[in-house]
N, C-alpha and C positions, 0 to 999 in steps of 0.2 A: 460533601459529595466526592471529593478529589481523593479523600482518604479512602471512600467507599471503594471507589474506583481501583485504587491502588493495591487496595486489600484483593480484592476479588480478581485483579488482571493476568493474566499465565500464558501459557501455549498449554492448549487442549490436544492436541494430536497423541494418540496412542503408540506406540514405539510400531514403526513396519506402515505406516500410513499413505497410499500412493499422496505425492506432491506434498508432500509434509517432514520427508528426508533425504539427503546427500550423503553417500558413503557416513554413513553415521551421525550425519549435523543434521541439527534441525534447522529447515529453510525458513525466516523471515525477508520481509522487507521495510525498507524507511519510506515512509513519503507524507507529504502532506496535503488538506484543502482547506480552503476557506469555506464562511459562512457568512451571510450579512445580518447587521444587527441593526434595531433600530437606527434612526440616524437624528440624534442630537447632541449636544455639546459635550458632555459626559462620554459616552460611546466615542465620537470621534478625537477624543483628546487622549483618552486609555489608549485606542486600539487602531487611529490613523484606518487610513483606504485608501483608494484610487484616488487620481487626479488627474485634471486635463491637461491637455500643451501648456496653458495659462498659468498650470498652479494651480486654478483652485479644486474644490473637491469634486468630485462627479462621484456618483452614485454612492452605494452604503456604505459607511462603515466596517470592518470586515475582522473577525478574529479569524487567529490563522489556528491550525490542530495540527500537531505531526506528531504520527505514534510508528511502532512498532511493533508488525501486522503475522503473525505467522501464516505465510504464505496457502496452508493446507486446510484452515480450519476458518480463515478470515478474522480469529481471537485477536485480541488488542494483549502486548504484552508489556509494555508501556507505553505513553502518549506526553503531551508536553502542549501545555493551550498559549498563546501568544498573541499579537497584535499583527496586524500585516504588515507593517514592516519590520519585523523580528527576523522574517528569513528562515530557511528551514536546516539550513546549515545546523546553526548553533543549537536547537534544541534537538538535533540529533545528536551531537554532538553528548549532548549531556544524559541519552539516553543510552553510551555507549557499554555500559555496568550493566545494564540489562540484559546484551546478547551474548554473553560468557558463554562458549560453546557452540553456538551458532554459526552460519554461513547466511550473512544477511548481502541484500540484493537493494540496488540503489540505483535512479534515474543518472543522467550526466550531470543534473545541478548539484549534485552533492560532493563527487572527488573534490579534494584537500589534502595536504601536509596533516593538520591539527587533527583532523575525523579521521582519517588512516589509522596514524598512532594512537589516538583512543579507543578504535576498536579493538586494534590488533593487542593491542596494551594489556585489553580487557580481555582477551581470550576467543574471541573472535574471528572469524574469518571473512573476505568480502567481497562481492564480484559486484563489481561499480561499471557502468556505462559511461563512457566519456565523450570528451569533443575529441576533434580533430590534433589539434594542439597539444594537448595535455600527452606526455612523457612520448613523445614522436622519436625520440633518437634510440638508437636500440643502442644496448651494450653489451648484449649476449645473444644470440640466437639459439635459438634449441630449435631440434629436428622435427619438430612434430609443425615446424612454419611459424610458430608465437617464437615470441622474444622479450628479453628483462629490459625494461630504460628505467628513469629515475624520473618521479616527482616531486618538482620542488616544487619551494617554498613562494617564491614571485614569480608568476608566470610559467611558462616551462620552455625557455632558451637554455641553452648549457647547463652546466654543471653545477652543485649547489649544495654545501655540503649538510644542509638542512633539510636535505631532500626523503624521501624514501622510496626502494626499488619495488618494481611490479612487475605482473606478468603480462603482456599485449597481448592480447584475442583480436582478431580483424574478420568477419563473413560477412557473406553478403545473403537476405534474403528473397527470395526468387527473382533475384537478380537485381536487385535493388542499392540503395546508398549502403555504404559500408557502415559498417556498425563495429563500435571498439570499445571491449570490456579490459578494466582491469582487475588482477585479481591476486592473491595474496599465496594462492595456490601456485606454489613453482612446478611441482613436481609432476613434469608431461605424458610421465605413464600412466601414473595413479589417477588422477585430471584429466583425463584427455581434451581438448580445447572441443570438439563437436560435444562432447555431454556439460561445457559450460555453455557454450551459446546457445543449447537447445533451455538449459536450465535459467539461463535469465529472464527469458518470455513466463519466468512463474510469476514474476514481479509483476504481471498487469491482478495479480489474483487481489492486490491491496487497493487495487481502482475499483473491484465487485465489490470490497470491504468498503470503501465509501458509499459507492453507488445504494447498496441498503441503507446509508446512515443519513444520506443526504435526499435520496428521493422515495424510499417507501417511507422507513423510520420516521422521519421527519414532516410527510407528507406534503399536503398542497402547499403549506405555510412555508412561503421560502424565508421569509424575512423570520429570526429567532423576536419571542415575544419580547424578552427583558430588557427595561428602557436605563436598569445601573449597570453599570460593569461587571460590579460583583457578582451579580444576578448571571450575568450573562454566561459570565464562566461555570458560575455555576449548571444553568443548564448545557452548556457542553458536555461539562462532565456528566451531568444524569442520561444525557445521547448516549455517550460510551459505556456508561454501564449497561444502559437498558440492551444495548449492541451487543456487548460483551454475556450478558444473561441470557438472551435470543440464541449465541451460536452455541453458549453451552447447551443448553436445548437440545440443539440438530444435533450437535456431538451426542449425544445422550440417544435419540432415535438413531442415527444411524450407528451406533454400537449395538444397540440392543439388535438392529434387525441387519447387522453383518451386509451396510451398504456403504457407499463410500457417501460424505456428508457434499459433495457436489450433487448429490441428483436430490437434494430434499430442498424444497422451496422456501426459501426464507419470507416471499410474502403470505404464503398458508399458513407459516407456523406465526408472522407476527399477527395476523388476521384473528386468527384462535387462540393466542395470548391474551388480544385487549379484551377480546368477547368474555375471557375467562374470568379477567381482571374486573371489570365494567359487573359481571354477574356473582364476583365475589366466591368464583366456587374452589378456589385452590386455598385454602386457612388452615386445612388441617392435612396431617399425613397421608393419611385414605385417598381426600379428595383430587390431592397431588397429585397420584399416583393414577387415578381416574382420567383427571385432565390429561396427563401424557399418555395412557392409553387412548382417549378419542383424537387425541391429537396424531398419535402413528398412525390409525385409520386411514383420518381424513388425509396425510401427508401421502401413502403408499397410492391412493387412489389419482395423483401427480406425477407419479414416476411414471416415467417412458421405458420401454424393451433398449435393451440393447447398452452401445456404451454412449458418454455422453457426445452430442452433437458439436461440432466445429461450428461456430456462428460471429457476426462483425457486423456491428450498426456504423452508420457513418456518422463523424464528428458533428454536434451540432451545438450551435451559439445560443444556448435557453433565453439569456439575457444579457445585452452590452451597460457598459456600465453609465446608467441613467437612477435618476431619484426614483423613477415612474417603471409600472410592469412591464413586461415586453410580450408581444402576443406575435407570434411569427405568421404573415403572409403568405399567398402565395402555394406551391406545392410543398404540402408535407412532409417532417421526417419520414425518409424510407426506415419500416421495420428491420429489424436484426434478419440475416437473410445468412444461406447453409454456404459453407465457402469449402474451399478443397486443399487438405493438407499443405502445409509454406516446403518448401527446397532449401536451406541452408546449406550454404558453401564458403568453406574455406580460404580467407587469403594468406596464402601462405610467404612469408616476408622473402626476400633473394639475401642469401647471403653473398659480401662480393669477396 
């Protein structure tokens, strides 16, 4: 299934795609989630989990997923299956061959010496969110307020000749903690630092790209069935393909009917997939063709007037890490509710 998977993996987006390019690159992101798996001997010795203050284990089992999301179309462009304590570092790392030409987009766990140089290596380009800490000393300033420092290798105190230079972005939104991108992009004309800060908020698009995989995809069944390891990965990978064949799909209606593939429902189209699948009516050429005709239908009868809405559910804890389900008390997730454009502002560094 890993071969299937790897066969069939790409970036779908059509050349001119909104949220699907930057001055000529195509936008991805890195990121990873986990999944729980059975929890016996087997499983927990492959793929480790949680643990308490005490050391021992607490809750399941957990394979970790980090792939390579193109930002516009939610397409898996590579992926990399792992144990939970693998870390998501390194299997980025190794999926760095893959974004040749790209300008991929990364939370603050990921900046590193070793993932810089392999992307950048690779052809790459990369606008990374950082801590505070990381490459703090400037060594250049440029006019536009960002400034070049050096990430090293341990830590980031002084100088390091193993390091490598960046470009520091600092804003604040709606006036909120400071936020600091780094980015491989020098050049302050071409770049302007407000069209990167506006462009890293594309990176939540790879959190949508789970969010189908882990809670319609996947459905109520949180826990994966498979009690071997092998097994297990294996169904992983069959997640990602069946994921990755879904959005091809919505690519496909929204080309044919000149929409952007953000206003087509990926739970209608997986809904009318299984029904398809379960009644056997897609076998033959004809019929194919039939099915994605009732399918545009039923999807266009979903879309909304106008462009898509601004919207924000609040963080919520599904489940702490216990053997047993968790059923949450008490008042309700609040629904995803309409919010009002964010204000992004500039901090612009003082030269002295």
């Amino acid at each position: 299934v890993e071969r299937i998977f790897h066969r069939l993996a790409g970036p779908l987006a059509p050349a001119g795609l909104v949220g699907s390019f930057y001055r000529g690159m195509r936008l991805a992101a890195v990121d990873g989630f986990l999944l729980d798996v059975p929890d016996n001997e087997a499983n927990r010795r492959a793929f480790g989990g949680p643990k308490d203050s005490s050391g021992k284990p607490g809750g399941f089992p957990q394979v970790r997923v980090v792939t390579l999301t193109e930002t516009g179309t939610h397409s898996s462009i590579d992926a990399r299956v792992g144990g939970y304590n693998s870390g998501e570092r390194d299997p980025a790392v190794a999926m760095a061959a893959s974004a040749s030409g790209m300008l991929v987009i990364m939370d603050r766990g990921f900046p590193g010496v070793e993932l810089w140089k392999a992307y950048t290596g690779a052809g790459a380009h990369l606008l990374l969110r950082a801590r505070s800490c990381v490459a703090r000393r400037p060594v250049r300033h440029l006019p536009d307020g960002t400034y070049l420092a050096r990430m090293n290798l341990a830590g980031q105190k002084g100088a390091h000749p193993g390091g490598v230079l960046v470009r520091v972005i600092e804003y604040r939104v709606d006036g909120g903690e400071v936020i600091r991108l780094l980015t491989d992009l020098f050049d302050h004309d071409t770049y302007p630092a407000r069209e990167l800060a506006v462009l890293y908020h594309e990176r939540w698009e790879v959190e949508s790209a789970y969010r189908q995989i882990k809670t319609f995809q996947r459905g109520r069944q949180e826990v994966l069935r498979s009690t071997d390891p092998q097994l297990v990965r294996q169904e992983v990978w069959a997640h990602l393909v069946v994921h990755h064949c879904l959005t091809g799909i919505i690519m496909q209606l929204a080309d044919s009917n000149g929409i952007d593939p953000d206003r087509i429902s990926f739970v209608k189209v997986l809904k009318h997939t299984r029904r398809s699948v379960v009644r056997q009516l897609a076998d033959t050429p004809p019929k194919i063709r039939r099915f994605l005709t009732v399918l545009a239908a039923k999807v266009r009868r979903k879309l909304d007037s106008g462009t898509r809405r601004l919207r924000e559910a609040d963080r919520f804890l599904k489940r702490p890490n216990s053997l047993y389900s968790y059923r949450p008390k008490g008042k309700p997730k609040a629904p995803p509710r309409r919010v009002p454009a964010r204000t992004i502002a500039l901090q612009a560094t003082i030269v002295q």
